[in-house]
C-alpha positions as CSV (number, residue, x, y, z in Angstrom):
1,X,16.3,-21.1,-8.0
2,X,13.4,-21.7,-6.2
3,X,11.7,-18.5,-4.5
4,X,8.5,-19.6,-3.5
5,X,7.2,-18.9,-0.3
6,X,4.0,-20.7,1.8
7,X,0.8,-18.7,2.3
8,X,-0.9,-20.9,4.6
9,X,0.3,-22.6,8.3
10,X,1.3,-26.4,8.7
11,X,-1.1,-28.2,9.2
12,X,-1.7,-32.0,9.6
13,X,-2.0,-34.0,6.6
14,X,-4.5,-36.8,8.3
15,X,-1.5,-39.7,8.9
16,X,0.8,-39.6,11.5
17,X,3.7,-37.1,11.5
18,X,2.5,-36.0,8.3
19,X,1.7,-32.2,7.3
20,X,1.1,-29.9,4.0
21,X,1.2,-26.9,3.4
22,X,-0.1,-24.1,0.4
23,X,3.2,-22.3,-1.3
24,X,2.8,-19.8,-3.5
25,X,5.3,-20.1,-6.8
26,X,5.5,-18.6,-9.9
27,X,2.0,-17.0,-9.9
28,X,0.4,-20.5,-9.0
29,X,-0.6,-22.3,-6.3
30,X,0.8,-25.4,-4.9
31,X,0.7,-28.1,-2.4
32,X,3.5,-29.3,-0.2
33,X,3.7,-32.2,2.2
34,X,6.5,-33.1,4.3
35,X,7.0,-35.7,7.8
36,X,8.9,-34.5,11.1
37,X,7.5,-31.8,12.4
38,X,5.0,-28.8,12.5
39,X,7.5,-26.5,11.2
40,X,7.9,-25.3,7.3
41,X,10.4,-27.4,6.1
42,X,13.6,-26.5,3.7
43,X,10.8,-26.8,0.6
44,X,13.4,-26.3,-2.1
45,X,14.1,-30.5,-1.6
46,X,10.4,-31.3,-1.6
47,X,7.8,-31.9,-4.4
48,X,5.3,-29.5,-5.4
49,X,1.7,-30.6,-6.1
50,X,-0.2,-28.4,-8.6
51,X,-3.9,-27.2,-7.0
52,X,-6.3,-27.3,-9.4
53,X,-8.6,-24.5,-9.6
54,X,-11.4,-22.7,-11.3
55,X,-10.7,-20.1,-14.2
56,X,-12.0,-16.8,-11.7
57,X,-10.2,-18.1,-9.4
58,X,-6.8,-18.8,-11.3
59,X,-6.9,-15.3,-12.9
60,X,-7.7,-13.4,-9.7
61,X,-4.7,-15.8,-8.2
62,X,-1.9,-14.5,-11.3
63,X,-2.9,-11.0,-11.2
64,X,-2.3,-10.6,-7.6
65,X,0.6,-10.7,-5.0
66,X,0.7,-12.4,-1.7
67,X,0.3,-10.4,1.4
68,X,-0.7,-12.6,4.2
69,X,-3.0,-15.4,5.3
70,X,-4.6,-17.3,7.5
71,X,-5.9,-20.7,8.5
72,X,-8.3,-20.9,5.7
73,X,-7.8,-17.9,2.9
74,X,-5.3,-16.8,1.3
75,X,-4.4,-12.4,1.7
76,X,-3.3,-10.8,-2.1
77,X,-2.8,-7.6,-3.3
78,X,-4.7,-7.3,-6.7
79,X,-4.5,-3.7,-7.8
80,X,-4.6,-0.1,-6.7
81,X,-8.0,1.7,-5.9
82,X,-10.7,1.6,-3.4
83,X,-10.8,-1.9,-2.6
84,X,-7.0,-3.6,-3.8
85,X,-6.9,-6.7,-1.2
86,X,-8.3,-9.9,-2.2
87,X,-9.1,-12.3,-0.1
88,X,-9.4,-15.8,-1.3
89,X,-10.7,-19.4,0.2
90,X,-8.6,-22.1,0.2
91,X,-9.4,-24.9,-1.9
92,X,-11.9,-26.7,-0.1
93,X,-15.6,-26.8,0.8
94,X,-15.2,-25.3,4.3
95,X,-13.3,-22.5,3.5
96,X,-15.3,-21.2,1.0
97,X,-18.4,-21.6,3.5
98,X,-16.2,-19.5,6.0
99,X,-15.2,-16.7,3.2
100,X,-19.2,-16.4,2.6
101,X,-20.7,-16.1,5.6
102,X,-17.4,-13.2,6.4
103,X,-18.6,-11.5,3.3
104,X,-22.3,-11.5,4.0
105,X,-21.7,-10.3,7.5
106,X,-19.3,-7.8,6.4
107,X,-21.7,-6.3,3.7
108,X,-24.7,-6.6,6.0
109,X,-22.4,-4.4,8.6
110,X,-21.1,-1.6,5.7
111,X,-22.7,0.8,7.3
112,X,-21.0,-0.1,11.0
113,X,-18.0,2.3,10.7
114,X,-15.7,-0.5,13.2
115,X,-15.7,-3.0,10.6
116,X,-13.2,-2.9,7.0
117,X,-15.3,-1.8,4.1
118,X,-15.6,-4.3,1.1
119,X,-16.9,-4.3,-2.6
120,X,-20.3,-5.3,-2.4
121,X,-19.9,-7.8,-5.1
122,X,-18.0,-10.5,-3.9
123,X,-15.5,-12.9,-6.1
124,X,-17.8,-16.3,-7.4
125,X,-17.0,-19.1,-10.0
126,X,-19.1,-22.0,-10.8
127,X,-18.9,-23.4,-7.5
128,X,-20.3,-20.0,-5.8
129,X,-17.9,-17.5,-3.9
130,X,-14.5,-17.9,-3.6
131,X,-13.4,-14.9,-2.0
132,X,-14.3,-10.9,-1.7
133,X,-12.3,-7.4,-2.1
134,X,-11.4,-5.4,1.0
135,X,-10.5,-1.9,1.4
136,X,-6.4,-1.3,2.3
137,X,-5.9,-1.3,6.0
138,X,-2.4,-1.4,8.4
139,X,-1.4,-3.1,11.3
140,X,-1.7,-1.8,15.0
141,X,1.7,-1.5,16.6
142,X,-0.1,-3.2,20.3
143,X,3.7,-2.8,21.6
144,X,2.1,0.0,23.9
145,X,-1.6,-1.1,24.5
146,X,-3.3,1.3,26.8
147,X,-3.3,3.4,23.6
148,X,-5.6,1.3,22.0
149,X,-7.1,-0.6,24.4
150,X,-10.2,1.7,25.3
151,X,-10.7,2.6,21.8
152,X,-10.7,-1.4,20.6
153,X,-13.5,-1.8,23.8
154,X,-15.7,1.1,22.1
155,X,-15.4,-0.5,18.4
156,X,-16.9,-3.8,20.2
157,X,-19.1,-2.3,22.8
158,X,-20.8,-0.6,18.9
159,X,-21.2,-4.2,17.7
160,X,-22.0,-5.6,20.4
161,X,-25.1,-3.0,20.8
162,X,-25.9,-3.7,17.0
163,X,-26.6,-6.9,18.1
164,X,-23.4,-9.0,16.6
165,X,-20.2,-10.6,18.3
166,X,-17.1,-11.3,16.8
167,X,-15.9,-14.9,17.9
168,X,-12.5,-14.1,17.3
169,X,-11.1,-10.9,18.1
170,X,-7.0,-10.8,18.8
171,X,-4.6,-8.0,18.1
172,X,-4.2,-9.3,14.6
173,X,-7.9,-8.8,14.1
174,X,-8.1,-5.3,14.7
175,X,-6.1,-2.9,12.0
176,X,-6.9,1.2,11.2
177,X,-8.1,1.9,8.0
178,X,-6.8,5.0,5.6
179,X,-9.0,8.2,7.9
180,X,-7.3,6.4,11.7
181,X,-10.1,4.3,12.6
182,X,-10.5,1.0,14.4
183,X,-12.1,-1.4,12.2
184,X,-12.9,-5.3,13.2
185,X,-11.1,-8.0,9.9
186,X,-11.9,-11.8,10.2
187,X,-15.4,-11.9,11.0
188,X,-16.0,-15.7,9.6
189,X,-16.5,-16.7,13.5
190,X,-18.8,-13.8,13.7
191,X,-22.4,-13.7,13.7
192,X,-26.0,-12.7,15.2
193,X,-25.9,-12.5,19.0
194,X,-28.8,-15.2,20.2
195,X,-29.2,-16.9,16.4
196,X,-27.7,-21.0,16.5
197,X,-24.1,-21.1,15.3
198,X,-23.9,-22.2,11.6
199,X,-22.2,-25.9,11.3
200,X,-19.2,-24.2,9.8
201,X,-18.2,-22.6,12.9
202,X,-16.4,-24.3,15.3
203,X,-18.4,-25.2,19.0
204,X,-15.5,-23.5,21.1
205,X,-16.6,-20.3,19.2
């Protein structure tokens, strides 16, 4: 019976009406395309394409569990300890330039208590970095948001005065980590306040 489940959104494929997807099934990763609609599809009746990747990157994939993800990495659940989330690139040239430049910012910024703590070793094969450990965090329940709401304007008011911007803040960019704070989490639209915007951020940003 086929269980697996996708871990990234439809997106188009390039022709017309055409759209993939990443699934993730029995500890590998696949490809998925499909025509209609950008909607998952019933992928049990559809063909799944192996991805090939790198050794690291294999081995970090079957030794973890899938969480979340988001337009261009993938969420996982590696192990217990200080930092047990994994976040990895997907398969491609741009992601892994995104997942880099969130990982230097995000080490650059360890000390900047509104932004997730990571292991200051990221995750590299022979290609360079593929993806980076996080500490565990939880969701904000935003149902009632004048709780949060002046304490989310203080967290960015701090980065803002440290001289960065986030270029993509949204509810599910702000979490609390394990002592109640507010800390910032996709920071690969982020950057130096005043500095040119690298090539691998979108202009709208």
């Amino acid at each position: 019976m086929f269980d697996g489940q996708p871990v990234s959104p439809p997106t188009s494929a390039g022709d017309d009406g055409l759209y993939k997807c990443y699934i993730d099934w029995d500890s590998k990763l696949w490809e998925v395309f499909w025509t209609g609609s950008a909607k998952y599809p019933d992928f049990s009746h559809l063909k799944l394409h192996p991805v090939d990747l790198s050794d690291e990157v294999s081995t970090t994939w079957s030794s973890s569990k899938a969480k979340d993800f988001g337009s261009r990495a993938f969420i996982r659940v590696s192990h217990e300890g200080t930092f047990p989330v994994v976040k990895i690139a997907h398969p491609d040239t741009e992601a892994r330039d995104h997942v880099q430049h969130e990982f230097e910012l995000m080490r650059t910024l360890s000390s900047f208590p509104g932004v997730a703590n990571v292991d200051s070793e990221p995750l590299t094969d022979s290609e360079g970095v593929y993806g980076f450990r996080l500490e565990e965090l939880r969701a904000i329940d935003f149902e009632n948001i004048k709780d949060w709401s002046s304490k989310v304007r203080e967290v960015v008011k701090a980065l803002h005065k440290h001289g960065y911007c986030h270029g993509d803040l949204s509810p599910s960019n702000v979490m609390i980590n394990d002592v109640g704070q507010i800390v910032l989490i996709d920071l690969a639209f982020s950057g130096v306040i005043g500095e040119d915007i690298p090539k691998h951020i979108p202009r709208w940003v």
